[in-house]
Each structure stands twice: as C-alpha cells, then as structure tokens.
N, CA, C and O atoms as a GROMACS GRO file, in nm:
protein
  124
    1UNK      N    1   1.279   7.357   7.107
    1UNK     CA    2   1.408   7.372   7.038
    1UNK      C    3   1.473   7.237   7.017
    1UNK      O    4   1.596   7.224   7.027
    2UNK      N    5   1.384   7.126   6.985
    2UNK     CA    6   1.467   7.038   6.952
    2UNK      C    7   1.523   7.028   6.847
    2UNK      O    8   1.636   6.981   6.833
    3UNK      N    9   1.449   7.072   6.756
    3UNK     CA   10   1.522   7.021   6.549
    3UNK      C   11   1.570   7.236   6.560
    3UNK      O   12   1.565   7.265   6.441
    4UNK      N   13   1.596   7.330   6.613
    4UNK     CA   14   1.603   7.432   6.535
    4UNK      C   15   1.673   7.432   6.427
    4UNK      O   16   1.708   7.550   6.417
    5UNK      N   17   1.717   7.374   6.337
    5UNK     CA   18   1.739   7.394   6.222
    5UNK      C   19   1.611   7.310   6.112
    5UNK      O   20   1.633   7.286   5.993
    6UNK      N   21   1.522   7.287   6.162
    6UNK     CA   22   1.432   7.210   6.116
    6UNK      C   23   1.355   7.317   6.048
    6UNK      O   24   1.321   7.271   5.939
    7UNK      N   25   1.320   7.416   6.059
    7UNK     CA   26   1.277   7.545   6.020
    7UNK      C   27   1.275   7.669   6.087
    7UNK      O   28   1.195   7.716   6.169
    8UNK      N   29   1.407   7.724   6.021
    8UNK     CA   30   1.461   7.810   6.049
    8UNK      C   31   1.373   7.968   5.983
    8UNK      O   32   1.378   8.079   6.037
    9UNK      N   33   1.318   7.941   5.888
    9UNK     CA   34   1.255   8.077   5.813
    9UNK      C   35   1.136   8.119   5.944
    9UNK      O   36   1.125   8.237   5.979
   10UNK      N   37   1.064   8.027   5.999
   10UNK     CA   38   0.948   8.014   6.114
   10UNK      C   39   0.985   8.098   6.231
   10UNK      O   40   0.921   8.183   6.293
   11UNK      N   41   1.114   8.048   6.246
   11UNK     CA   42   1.146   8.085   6.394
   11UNK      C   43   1.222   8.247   6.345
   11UNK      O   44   1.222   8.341   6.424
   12UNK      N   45   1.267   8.256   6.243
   12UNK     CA   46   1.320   8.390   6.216
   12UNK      C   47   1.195   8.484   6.217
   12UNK      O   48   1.203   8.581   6.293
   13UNK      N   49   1.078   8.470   6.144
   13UNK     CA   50   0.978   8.540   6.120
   13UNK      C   51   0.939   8.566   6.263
   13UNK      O   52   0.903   8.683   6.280
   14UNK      N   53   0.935   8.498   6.359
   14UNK     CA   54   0.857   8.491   6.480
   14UNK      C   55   0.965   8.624   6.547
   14UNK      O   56   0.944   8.742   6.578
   15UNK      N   57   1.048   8.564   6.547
   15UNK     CA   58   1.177   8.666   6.666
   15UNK      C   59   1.129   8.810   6.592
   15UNK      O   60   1.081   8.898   6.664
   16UNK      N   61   1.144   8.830   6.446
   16UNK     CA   62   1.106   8.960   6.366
   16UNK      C   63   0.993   9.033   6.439
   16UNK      O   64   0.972   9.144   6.486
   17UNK      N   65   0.916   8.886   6.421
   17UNK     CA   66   0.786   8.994   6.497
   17UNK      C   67   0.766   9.008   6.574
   17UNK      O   68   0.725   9.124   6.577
   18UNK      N   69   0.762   8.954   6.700
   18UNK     CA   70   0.839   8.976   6.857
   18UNK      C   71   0.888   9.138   6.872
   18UNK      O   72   0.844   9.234   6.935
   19UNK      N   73   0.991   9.119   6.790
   19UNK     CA   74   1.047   9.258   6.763
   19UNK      C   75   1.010   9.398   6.718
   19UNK      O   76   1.046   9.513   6.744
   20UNK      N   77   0.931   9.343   6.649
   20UNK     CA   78   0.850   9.487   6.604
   20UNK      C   79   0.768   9.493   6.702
   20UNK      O   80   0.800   9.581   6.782
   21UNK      N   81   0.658   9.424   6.733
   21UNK     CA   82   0.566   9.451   6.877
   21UNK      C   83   0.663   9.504   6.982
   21UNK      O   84   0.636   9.612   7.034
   22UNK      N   85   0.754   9.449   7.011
   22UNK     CA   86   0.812   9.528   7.104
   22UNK      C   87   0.883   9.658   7.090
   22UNK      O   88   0.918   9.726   7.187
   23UNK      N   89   0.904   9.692   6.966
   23UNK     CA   90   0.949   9.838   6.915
   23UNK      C   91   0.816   9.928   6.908
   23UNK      O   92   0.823  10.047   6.938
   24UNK      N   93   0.672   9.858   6.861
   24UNK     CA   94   0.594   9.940   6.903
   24UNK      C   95   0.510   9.962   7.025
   24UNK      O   96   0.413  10.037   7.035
   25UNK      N   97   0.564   9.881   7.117
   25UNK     CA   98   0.492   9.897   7.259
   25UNK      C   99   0.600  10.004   7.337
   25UNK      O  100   0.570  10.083   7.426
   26UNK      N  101   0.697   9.989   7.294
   26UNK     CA  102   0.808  10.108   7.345
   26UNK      C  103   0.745  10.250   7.288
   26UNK      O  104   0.735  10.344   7.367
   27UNK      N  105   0.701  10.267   7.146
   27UNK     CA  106   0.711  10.375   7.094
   27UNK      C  107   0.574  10.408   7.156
   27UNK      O  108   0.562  10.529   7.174
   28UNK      N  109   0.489  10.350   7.187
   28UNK     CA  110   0.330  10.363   7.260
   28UNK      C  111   0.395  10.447   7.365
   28UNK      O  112   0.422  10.566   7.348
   29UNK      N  113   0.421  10.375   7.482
   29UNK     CA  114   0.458  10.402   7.582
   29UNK      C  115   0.533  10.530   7.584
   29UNK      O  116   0.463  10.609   7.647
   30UNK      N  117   0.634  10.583   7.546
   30UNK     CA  118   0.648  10.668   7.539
   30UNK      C  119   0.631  10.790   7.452
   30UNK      O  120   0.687  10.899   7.464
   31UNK      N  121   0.505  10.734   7.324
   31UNK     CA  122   0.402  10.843   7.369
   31UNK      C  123   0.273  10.917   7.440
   31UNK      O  124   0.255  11.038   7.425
   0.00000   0.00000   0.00000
C-alpha cells in the first residue's frame, strides 16, 4: 500500500473478487 492511488481499478477488481469467492464459499457451505 504504498502508491494506493497508483492503481486504483487493480485493487478494486481484486477486493470485488475476494468478495464474490467469499459470497460463494458462504453459499457452499451452507449448502
């Protein structure tokens, strides 16, 4: 995290997808 504004579209995409894996390891799990 030194430049985060250095590329910001990168690090948005990443957290996104972070996010979805973790929305579908929840939805696994509880089915």
């Amino acid at each position: 995290m030194v430049q985060p504004v250095a590329r910001p579209p990168f690090n948005f995409a990443l957290i996104v997808v972070l996010f979805i894996l973790l929305i579908i390891v929840g939805a696994a799990v509880c089915i």
